[in-house]
C-alpha positions in Angstrom: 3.7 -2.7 10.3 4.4 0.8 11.4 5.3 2.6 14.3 3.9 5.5 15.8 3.5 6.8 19.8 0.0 8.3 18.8 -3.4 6.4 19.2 -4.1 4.6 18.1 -2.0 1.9 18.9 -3.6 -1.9 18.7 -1.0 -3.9 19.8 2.6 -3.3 21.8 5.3 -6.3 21.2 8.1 -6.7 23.0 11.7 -7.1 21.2 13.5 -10.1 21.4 17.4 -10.3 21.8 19.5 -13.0 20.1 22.0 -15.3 21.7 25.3 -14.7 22.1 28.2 -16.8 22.1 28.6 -16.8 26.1 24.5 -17.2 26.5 20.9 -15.5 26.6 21.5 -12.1 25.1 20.8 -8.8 26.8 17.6 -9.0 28.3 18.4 -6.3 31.0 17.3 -3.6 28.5 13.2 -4.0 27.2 12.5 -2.5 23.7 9.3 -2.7 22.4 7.3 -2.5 19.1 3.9 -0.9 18.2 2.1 -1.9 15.4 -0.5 0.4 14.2 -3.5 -0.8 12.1 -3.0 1.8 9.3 0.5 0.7 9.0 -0.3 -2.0 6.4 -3.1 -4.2 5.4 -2.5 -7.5 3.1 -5.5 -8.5 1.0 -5.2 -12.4 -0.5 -7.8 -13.0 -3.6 -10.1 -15.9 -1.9 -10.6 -17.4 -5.9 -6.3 -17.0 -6.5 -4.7 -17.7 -3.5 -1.7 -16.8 -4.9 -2.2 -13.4 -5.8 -2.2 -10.9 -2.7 -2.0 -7.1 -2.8 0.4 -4.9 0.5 -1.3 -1.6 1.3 1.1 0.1 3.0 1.2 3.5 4.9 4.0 5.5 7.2 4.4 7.9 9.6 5.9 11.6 8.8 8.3 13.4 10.8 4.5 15.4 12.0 3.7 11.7 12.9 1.1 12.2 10.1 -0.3 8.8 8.2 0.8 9.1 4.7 0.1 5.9 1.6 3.2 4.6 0.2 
């Protein structure tokens, strides 16, 4: 998952608030979440389930991809 306001951009989620003790919480103010499909990729083994490798990336303060 990574975040970045360059293309491109595959998906846009929007933030969910908790609950408070009086009720809802504060939906008045909408945040949202991009994920990026160079942010990370998960690969799972199909013969060993159980092993699965994380390729992550990140963003730079250029908003350049970097491997991490």
């Amino acid at each position: 998952i990574g975040r970045s306001s360059e293309p491109p951009i595959d998906f846009v989620v929007m933030d969910t608030y908790p609950a408070t003790e009086n009720g809802p919480g504060n939906e008045s103010r909408m945040a949202q979440s991009t994920i990026s499909r160079f942010a990370c990729r998960l690969l799972t083994e199909r013969q060993h389930p159980n092993i699965t490798r994380i390729y992550a990336a990140g963003f730079d303060s250029s908003r350049n991809i970097f491997l991490g």
